[in-house]
TIRO-2110 file (N, C-alpha, C; in Angstrom, 1 decimal):
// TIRO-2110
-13.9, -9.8, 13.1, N, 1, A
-15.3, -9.7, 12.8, CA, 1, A
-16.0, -10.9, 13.3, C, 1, A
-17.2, -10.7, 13.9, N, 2, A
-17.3, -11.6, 14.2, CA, 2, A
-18.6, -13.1, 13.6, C, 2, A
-19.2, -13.7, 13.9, N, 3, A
-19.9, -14.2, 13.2, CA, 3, A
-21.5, -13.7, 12.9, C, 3, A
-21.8, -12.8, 13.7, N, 4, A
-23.1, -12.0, 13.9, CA, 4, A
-22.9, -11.1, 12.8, C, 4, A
-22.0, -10.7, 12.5, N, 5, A
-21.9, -9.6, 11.2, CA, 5, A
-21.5, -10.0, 10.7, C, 5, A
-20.9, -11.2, 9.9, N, 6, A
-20.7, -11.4, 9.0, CA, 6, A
-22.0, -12.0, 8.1, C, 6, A
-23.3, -12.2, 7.8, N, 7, A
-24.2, -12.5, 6.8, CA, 7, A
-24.4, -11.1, 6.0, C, 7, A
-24.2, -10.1, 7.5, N, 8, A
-24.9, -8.3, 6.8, CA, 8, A
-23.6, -7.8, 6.4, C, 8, A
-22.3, -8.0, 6.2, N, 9, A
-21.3, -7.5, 5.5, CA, 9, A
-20.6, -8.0, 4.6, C, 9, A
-21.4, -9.9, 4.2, N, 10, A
-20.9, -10.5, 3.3, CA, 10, A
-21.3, -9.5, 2.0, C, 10, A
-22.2, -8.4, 1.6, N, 11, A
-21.9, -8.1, 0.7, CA, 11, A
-21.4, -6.5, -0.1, C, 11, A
-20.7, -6.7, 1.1, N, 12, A
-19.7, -5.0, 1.3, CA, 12, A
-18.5, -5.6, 1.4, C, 12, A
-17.7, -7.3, 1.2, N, 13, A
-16.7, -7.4, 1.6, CA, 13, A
-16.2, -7.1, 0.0, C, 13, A
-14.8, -7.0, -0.1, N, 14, A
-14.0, -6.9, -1.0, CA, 14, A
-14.0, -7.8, -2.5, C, 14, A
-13.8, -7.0, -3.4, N, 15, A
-14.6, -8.1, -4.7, CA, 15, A
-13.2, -9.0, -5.0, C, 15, A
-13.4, -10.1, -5.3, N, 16, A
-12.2, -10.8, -5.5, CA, 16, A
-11.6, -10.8, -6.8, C, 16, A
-10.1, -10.0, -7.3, N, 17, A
-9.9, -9.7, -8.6, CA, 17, A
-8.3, -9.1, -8.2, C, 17, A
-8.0, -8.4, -8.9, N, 18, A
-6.2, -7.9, -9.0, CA, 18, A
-7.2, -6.5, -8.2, C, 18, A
-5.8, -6.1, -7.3, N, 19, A
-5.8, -4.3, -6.7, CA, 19, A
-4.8, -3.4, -7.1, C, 19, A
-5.0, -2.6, -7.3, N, 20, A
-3.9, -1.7, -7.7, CA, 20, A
-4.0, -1.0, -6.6, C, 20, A
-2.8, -0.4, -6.0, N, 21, A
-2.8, 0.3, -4.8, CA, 21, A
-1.6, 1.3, -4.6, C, 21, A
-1.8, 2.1, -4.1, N, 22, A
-0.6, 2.9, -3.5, CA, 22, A
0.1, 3.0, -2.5, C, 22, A
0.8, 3.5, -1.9, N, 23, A
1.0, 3.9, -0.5, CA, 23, A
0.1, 5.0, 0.2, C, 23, A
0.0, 5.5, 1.6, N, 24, A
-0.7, 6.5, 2.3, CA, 24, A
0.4, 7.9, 2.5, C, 24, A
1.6, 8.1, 1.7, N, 25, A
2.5, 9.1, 1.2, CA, 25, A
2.9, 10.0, 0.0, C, 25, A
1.4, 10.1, -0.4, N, 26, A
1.2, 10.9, -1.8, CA, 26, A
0.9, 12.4, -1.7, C, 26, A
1.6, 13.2, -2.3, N, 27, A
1.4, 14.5, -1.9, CA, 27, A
-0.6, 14.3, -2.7, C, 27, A
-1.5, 15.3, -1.7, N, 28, A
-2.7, 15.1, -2.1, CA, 28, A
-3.4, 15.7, -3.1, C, 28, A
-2.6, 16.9, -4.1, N, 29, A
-2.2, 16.9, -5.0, CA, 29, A
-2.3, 15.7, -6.3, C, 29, A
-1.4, 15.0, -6.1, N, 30, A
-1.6, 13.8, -7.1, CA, 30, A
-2.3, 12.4, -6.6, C, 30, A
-2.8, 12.4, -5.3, N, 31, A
-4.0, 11.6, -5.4, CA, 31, A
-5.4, 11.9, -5.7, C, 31, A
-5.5, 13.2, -5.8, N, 32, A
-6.7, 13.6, -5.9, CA, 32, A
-6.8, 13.5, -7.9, C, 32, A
-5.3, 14.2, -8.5, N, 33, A
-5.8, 14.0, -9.8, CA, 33, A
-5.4, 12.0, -10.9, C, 33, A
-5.1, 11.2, -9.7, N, 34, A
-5.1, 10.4, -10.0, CA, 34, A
-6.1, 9.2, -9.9, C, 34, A
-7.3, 9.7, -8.7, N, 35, A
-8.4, 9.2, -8.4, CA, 35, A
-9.3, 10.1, -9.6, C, 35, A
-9.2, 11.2, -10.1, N, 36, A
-9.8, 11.6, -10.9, CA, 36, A
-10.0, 10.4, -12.3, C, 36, A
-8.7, 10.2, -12.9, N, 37, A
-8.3, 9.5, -13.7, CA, 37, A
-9.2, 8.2, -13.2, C, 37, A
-8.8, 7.3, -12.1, N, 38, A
-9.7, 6.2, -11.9, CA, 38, A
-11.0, 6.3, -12.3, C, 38, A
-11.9, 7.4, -11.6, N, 39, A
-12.8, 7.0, -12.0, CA, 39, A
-13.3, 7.7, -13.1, C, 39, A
-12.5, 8.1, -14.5, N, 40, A
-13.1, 8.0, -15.6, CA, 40, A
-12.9, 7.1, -16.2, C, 40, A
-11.8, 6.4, -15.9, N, 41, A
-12.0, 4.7, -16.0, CA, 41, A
-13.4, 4.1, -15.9, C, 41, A
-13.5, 4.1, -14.3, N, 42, A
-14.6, 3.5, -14.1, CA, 42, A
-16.0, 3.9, -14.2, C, 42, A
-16.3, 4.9, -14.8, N, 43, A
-17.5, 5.6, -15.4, CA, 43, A
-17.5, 4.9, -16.8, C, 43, A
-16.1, 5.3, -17.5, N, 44, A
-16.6, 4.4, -19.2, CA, 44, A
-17.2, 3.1, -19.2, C, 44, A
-16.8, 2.3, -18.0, N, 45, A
-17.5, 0.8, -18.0, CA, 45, A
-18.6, 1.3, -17.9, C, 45, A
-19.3, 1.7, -17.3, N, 46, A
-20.6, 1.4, -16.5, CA, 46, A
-21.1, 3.4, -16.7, C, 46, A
-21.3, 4.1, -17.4, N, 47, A
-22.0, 5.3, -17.1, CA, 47, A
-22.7, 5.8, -16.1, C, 47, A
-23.6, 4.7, -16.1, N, 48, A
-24.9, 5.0, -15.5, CA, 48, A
-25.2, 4.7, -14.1, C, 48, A
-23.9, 3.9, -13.7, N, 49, A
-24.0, 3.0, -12.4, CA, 49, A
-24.4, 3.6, -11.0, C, 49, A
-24.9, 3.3, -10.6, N, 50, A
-25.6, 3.4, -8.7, CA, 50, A
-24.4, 2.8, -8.0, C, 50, A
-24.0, 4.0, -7.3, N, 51, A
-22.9, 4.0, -6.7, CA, 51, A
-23.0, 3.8, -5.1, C, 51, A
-22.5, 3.1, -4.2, N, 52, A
-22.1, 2.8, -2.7, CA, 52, A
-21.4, 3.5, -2.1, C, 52, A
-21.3, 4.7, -1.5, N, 53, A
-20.2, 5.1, -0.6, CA, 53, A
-20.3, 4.1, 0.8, C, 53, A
-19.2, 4.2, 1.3, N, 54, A
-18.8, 3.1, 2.2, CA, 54, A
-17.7, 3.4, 3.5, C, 54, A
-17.7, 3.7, 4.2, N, 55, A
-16.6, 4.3, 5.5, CA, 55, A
-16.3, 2.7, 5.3, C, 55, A
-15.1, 2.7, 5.1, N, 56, A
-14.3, 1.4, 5.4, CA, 56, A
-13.1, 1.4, 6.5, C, 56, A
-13.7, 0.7, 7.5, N, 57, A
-12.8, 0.7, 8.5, CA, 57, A
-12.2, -0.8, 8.5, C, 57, A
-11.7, -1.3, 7.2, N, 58, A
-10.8, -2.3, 7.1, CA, 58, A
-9.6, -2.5, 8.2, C, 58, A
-8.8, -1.3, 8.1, N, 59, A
-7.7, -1.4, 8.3, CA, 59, A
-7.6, -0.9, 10.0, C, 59, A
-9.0, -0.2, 10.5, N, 60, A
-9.7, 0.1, 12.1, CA, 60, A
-9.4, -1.0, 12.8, C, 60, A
-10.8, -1.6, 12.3, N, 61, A
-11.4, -2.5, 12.9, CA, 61, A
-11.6, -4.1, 12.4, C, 61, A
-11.7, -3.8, 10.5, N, 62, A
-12.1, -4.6, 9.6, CA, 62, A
-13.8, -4.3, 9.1, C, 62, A
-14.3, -3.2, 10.0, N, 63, A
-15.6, -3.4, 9.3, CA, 63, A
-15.8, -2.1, 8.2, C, 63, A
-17.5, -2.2, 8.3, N, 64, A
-17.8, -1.5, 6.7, CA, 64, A
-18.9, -1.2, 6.9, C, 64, A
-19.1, 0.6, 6.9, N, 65, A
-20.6, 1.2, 6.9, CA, 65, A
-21.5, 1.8, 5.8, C, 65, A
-22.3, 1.5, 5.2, N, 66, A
-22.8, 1.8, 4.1, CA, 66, A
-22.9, 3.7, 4.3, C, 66, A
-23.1, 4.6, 3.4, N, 67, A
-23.1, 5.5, 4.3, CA, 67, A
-24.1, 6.3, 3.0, C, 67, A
-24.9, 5.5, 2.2, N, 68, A
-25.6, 6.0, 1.1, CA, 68, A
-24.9, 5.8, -0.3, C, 68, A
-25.9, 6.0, -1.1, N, 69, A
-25.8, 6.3, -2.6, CA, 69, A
-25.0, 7.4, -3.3, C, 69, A
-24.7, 6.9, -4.5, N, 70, A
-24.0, 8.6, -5.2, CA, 70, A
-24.2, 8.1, -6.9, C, 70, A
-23.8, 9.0, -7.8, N, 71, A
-22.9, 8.6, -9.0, CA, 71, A
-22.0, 9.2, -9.3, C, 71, A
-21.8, 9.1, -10.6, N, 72, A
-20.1, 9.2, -10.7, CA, 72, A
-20.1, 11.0, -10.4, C, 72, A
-20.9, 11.4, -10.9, N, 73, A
-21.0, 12.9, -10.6, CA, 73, A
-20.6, 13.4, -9.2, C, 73, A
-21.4, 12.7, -8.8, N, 74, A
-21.3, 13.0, -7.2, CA, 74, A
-19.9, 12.7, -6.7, C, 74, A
-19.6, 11.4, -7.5, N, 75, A
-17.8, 10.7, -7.5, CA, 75, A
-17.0, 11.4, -7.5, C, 75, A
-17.1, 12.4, -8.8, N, 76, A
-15.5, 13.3, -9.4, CA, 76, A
-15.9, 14.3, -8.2, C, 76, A
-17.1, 15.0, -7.5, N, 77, A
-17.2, 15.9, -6.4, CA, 77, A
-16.3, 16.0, -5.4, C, 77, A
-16.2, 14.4, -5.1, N, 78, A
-15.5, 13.8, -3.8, CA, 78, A
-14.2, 13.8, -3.9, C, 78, A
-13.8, 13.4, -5.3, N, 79, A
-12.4, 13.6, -5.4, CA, 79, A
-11.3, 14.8, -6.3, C, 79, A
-12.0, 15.4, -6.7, N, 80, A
-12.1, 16.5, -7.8, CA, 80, A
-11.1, 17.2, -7.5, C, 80, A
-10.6, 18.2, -6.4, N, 81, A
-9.9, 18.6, -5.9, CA, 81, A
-9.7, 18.2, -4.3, C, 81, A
-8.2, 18.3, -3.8, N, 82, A
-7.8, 18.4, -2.2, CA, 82, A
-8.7, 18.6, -1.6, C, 82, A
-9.2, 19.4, -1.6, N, 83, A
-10.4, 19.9, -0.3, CA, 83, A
-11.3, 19.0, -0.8, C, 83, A
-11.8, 18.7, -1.2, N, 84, A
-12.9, 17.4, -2.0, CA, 84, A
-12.6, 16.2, -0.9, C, 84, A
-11.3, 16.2, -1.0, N, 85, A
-10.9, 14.7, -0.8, CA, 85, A
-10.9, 14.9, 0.9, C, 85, A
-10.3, 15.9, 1.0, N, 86, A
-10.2, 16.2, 2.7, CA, 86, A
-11.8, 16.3, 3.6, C, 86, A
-12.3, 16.7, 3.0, N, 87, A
-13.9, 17.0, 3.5, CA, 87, A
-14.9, 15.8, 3.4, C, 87, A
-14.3, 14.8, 2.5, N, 88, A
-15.3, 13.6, 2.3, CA, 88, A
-14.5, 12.5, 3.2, C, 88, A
-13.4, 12.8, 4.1, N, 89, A
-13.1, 12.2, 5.1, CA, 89, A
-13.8, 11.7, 6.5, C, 89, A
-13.6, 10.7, 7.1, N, 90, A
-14.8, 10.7, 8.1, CA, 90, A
-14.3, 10.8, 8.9, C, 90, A
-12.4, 11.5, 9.4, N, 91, A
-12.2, 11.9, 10.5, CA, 91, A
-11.8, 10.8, 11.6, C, 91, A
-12.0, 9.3, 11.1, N, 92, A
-10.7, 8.3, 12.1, CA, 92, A
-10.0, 7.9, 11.8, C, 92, A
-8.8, 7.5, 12.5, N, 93, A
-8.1, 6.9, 12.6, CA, 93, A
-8.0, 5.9, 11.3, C, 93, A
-7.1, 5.9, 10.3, N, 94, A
-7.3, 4.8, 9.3, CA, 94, A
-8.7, 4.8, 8.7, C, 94, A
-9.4, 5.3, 8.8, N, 95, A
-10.7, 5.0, 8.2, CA, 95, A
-10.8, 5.6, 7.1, C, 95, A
-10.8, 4.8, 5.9, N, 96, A
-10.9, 5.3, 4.5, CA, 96, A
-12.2, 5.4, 3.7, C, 96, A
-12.8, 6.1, 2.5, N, 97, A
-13.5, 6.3, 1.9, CA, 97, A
-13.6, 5.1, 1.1, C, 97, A
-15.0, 4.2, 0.8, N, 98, A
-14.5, 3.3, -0.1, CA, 98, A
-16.4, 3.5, -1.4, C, 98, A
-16.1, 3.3, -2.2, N, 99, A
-16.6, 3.3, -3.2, CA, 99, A
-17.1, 2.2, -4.1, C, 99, A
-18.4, 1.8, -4.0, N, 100, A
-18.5, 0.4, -4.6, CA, 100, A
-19.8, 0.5, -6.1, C, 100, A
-19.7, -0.1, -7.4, N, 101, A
-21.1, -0.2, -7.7, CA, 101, A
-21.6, -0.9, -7.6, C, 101, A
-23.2, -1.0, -7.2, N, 102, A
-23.9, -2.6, -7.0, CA, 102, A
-23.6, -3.9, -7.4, C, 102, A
-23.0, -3.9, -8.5, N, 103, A
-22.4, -5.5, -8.8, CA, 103, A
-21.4, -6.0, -8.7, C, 103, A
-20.8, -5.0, -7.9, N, 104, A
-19.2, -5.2, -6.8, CA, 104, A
-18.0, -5.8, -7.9, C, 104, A
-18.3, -5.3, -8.9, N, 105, A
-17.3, -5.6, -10.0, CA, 105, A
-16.3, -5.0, -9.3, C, 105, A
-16.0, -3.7, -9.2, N, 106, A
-14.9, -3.1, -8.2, CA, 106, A
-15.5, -2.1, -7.3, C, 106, A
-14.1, -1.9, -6.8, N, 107, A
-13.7, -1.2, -5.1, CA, 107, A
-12.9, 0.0, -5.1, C, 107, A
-13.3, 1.0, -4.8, N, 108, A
-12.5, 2.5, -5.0, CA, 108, A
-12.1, 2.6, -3.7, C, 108, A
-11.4, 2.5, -2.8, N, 109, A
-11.1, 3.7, -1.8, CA, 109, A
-9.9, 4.5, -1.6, C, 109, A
-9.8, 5.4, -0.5, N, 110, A
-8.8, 6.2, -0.3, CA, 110, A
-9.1, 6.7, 0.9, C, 110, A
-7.8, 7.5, 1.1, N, 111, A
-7.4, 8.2, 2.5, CA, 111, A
-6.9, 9.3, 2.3, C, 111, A
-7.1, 10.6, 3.2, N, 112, A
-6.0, 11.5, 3.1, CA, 112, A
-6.1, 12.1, 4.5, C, 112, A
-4.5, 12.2, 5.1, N, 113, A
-4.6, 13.4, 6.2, CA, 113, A
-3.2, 14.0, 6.4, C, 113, A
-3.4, 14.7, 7.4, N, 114, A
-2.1, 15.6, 7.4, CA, 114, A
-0.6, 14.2, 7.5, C, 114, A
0.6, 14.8, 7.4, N, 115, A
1.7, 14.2, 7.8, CA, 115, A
1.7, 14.0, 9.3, C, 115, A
2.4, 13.8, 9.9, N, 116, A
3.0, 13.6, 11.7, CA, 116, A
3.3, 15.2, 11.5, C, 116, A
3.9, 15.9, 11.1, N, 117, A
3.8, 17.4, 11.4, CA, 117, A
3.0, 18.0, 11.7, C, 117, A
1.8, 17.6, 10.5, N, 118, A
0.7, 18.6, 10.4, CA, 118, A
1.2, 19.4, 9.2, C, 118, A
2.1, 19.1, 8.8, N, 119, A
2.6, 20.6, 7.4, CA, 119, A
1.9, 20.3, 6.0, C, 119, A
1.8, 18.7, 5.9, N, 120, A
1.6, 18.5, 4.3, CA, 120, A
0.4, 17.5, 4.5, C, 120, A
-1.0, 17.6, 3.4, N, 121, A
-1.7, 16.6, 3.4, CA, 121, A
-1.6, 15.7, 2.3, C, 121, A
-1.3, 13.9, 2.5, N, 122, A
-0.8, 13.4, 1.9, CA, 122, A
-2.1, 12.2, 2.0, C, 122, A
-2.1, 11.3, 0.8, N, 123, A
-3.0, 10.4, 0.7, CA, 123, A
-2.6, 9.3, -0.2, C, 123, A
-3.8, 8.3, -0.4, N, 124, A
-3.1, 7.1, -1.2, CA, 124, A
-4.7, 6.2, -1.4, C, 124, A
-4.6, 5.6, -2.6, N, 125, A
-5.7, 5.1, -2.5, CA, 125, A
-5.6, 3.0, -3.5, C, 125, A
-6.7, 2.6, -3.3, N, 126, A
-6.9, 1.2, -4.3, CA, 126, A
-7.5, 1.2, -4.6, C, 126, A
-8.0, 0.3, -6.0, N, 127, A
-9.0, 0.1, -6.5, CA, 127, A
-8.6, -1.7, -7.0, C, 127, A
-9.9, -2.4, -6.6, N, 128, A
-9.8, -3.4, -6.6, CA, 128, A
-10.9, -3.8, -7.9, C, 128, A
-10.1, -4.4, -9.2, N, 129, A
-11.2, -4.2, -10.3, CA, 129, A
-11.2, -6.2, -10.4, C, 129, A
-12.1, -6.7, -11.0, N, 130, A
-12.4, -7.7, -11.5, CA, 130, A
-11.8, -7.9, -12.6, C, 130, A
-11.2, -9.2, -13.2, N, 131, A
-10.6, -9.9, -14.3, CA, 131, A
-10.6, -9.4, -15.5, C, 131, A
-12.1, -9.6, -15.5, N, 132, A
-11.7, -8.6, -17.3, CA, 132, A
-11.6, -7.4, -17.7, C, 132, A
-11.4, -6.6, -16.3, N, 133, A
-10.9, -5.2, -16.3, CA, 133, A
-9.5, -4.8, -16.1, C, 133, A
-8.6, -6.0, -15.9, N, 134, A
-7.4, -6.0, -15.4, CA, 134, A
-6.6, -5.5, -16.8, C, 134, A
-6.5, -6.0, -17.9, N, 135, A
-5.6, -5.5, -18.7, CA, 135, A
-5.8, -4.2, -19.2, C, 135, A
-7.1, -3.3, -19.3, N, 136, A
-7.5, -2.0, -19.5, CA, 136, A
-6.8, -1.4, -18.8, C, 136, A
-6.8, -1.7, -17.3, N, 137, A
-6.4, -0.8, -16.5, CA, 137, A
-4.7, -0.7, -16.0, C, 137, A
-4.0, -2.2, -16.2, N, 138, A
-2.9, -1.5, -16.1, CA, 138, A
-2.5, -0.9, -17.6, C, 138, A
-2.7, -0.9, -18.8, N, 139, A
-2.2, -0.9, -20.1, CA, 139, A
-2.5, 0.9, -20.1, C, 139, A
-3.7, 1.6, -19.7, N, 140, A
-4.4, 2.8, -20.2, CA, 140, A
-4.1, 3.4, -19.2, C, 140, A
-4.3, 3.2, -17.8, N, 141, A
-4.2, 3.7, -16.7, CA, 141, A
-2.9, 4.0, -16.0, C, 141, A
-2.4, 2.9, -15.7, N, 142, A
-1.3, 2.9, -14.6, CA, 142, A
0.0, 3.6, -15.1, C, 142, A
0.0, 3.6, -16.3, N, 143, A
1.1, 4.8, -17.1, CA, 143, A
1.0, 5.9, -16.6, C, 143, A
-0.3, 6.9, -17.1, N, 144, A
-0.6, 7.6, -16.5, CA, 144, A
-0.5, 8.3, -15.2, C, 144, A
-0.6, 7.5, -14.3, N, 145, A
-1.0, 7.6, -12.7, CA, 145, A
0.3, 8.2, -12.2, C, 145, A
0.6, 9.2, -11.6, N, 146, A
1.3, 9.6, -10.8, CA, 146, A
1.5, 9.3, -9.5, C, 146, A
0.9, 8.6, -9.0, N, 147, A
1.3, 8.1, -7.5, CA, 147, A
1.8, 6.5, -8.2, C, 147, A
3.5, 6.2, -7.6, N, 148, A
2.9, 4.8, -7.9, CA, 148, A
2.5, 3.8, -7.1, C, 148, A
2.0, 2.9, -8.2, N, 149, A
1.3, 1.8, -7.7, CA, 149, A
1.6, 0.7, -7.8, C, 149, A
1.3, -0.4, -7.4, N, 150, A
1.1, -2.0, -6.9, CA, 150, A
0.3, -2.3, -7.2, C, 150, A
0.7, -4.2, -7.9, N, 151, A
-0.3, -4.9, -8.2, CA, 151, A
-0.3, -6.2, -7.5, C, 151, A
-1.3, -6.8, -6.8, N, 152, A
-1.6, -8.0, -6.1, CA, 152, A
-3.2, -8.4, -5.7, C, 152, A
-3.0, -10.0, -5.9, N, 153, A
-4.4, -10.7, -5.9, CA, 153, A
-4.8, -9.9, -4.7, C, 153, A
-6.7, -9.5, -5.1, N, 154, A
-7.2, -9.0, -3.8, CA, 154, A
-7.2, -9.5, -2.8, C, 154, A
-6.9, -11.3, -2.4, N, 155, A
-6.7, -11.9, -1.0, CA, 155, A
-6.1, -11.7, -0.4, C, 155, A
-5.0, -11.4, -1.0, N, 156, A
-3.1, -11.1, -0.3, CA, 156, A
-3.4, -9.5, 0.6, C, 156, A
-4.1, -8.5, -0.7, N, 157, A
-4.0, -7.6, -0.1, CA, 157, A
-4.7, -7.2, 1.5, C, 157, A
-6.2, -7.3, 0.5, N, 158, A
-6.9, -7.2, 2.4, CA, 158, A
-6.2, -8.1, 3.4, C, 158, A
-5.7, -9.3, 2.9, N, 159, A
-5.2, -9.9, 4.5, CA, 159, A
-4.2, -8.9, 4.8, C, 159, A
-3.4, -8.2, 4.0, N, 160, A
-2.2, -7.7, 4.8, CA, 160, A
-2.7, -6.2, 5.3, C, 160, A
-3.7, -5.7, 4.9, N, 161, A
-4.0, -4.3, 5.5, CA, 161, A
-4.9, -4.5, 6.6, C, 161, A
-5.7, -5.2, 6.4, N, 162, A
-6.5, -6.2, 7.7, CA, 162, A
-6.2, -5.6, 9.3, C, 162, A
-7.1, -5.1, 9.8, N, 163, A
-6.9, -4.7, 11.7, CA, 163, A
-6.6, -5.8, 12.2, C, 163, A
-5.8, -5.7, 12.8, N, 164, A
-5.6, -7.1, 13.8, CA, 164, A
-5.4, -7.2, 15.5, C, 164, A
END
């Protein structure tokens, strides 16, 4: 990235806090009803919150396109079912779906596309929450979750998923 864009994407970068994450090898089946689960998580914080959809091309390029507003309504749409998840794709290469609310408390995104065959669509997503959401979510949540997941400080992670 370079220094021209970084003042207009200092506040689309990644919130700094613990990430829970998956792999990109989840039958899409259970990422879709486990992004479900996330974000009724993240609705009970915040109900009412003004939501960011975001093409995150972290793992592209490193950058980040705002791509409009939602709420959670419009949220569970996106991820609700497979085809949900498949259609709210933007179609590149690594480019994932990312999800923010205005006070960048946390970070939703995800991925999903076919296998190297083409037979099976498979996906995987993170959510990057701030400190004092950290014990809620692994204690209520991460039991739950069918895909599993990873926990690591949000610095470690984006450096390691990071375009280079």
């Amino acid at each position: 990235m370079n220094d021209t864009n970084y003042p207009r994407l200092t506040s689309l970068l990644p919130p700094q806090g613990i990430v829970f994450h998956t792999d990109r090898e989840n039958p899409i089946v259970s990422v879709s009803r486990d992004l479900c689960k996330v974000t009724a998580f993240l609705q009970e914080l915040q109900p009412y919150a003004k939501l960011v959809k975001i093409y995150d091309w972290w793992q592209h390029d490193g950058l980040y396109f705002e791509k409009g507003t939602l709420n959670f309504h419009d949220l569970f749409g996106l991820v609700g079912t497979p085809r949900s998840l498949l259609e709210a794709m933007p179609g590149e290469d690594l480019v994932f779906v990312g999800i923010s609310n205005n006070e960048r408390s946390w970070y939703l995104r995800f991925f999903v596309d076919w296998d190297d065959e083409g037979e099976r669509l498979l996906g995987g997503f993170s959510v990057t929450i701030n400190s004092s959401m950290v014990d809620g979510f692994q204690s209520n949540l991460v039991p739950v979750l069918e895909c599993p997941t990873q926990r690591e400080r949000s610095e470690a992670y984006f450096d390691l998923i990071q375009a280079g």
